[in-house]
VOSEPA-748077 format. One record per atom (N, C-alpha, C, O): x, y, z; residue in one letter. Coordinates in steps of 0.001 Angstrom, whole numbers, plus 500000, padded with zeros to 6 digits. Example, Ala and Ser with C-alpha at 12.3 -4.5 7.8 and 13.67 -1.06 7.14 Angstrom:
<recs>
513190494310507800a
512300495500507800a
513200496700507800a
514236496681508465a
512850497750507080s
513670498940507140s
512900500030507870s
513409501138508039s
</recs>
This chain:
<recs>
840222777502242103x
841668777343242037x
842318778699242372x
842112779758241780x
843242778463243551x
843975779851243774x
844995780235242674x
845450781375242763x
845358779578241809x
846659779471241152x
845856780629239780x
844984780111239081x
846203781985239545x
845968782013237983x
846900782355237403x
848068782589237712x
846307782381236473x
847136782001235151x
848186783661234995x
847554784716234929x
849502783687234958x
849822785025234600x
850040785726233568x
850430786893233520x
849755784928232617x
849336785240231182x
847826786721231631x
847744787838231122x
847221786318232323x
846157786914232189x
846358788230233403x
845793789317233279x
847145787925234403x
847615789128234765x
848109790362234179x
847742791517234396x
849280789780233160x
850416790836232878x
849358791038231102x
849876791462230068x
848127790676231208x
847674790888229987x
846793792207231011x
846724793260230378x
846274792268232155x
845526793122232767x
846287793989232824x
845849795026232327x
847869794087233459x
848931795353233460x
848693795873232203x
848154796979232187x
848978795321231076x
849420796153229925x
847991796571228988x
848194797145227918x
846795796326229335x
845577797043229148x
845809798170230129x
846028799226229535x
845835798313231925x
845418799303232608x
846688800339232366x
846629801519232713x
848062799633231606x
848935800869231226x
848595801933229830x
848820803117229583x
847911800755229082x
847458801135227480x
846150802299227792x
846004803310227106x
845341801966228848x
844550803413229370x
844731804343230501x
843950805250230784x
845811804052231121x
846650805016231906x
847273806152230748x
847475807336231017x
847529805510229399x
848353806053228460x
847589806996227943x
848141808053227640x
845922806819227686x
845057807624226915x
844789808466228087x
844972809653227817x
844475808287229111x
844067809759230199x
844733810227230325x
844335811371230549x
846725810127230387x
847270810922230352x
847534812349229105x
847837813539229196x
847192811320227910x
847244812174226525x
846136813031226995x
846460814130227446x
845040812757226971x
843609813456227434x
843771814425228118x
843416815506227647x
844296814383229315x
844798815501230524x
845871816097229878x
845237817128229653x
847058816350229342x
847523816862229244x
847321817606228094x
847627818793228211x
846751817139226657x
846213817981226151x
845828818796226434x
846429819801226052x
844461819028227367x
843175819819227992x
843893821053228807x
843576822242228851x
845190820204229560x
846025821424230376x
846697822683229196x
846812823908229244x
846934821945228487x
847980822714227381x
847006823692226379x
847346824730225812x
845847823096226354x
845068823923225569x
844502824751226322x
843917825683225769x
844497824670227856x
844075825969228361x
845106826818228874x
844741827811229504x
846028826659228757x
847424827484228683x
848125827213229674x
848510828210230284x
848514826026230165x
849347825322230918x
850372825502230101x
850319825713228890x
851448825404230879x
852841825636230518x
853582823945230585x
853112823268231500x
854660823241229723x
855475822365229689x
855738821889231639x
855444820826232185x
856492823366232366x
856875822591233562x
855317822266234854x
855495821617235885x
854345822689234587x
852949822993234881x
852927821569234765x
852951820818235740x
852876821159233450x
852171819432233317x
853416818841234191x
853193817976235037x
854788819354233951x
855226818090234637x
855106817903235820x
854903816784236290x
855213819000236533x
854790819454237959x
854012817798238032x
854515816764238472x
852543818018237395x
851508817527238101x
851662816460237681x
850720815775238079x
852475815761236950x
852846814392236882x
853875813788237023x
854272812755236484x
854458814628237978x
855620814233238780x
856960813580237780x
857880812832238111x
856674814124236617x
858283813629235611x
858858814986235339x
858284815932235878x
859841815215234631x
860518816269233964x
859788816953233189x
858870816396232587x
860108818690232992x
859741818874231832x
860174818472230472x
859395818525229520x
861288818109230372x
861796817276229148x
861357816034228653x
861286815696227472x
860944815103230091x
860040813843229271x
858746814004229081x
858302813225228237x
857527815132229814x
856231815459229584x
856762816014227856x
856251815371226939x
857561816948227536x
857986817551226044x
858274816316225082x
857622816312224038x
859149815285225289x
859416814629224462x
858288813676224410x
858021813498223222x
857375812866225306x
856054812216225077x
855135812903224366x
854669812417223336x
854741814174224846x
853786814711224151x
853603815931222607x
852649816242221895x
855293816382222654x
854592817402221924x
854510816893220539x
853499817343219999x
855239816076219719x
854636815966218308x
853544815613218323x
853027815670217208x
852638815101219434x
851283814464219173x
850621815900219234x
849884816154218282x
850720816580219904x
849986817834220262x
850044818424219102x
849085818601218351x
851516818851218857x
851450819638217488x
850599819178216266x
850021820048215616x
850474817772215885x
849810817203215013x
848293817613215156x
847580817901214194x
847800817604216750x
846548817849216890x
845824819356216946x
844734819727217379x
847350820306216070x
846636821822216568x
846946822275217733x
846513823426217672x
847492822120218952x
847399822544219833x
848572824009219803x
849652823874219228x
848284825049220326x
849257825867220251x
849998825583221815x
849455825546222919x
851424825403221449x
852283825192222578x
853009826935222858x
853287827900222146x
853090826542224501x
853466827851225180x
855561827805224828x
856439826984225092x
855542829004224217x
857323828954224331x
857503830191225508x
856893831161225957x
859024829305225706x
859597830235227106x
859723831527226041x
859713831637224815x
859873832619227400x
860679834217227101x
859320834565227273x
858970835742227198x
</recs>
């Protein structure tokens, strides 16, 4: 049957977004802990530095990570 079901599609989107979500935490951690800077990550993921900051840093901070401040 060509027809499927899209229940089972938009159930495949929102798994491959739910681990799009963990490699990004993963990578950007790893950048930040080796002394990547806020506009560095966003650079490489093509968003703002303000939304890479507001996604990630309370998680970071929770996890120890020392974050780079400007000056």
């Amino acid at each position: 049957m060509s027809n499927k079901d899209p229940a089972d599609a938009l159930a495949a989107v929102a798994a491959l977004r739910r681990l799009a979500d963990q490699i990004e935490d993963a990578a950007v951690e790893q950048a930040m802990r080796s002394g990547w800077g806020w506009p560095q990550v966003a650079e490489a993921l093509g968003i703002t530095r303000q939304a890479v900051y507001k996604k990630h840093a309370k998680r970071l901070i929770a996890a120890g990570v020392t974050l780079r401040r400007r000056g």
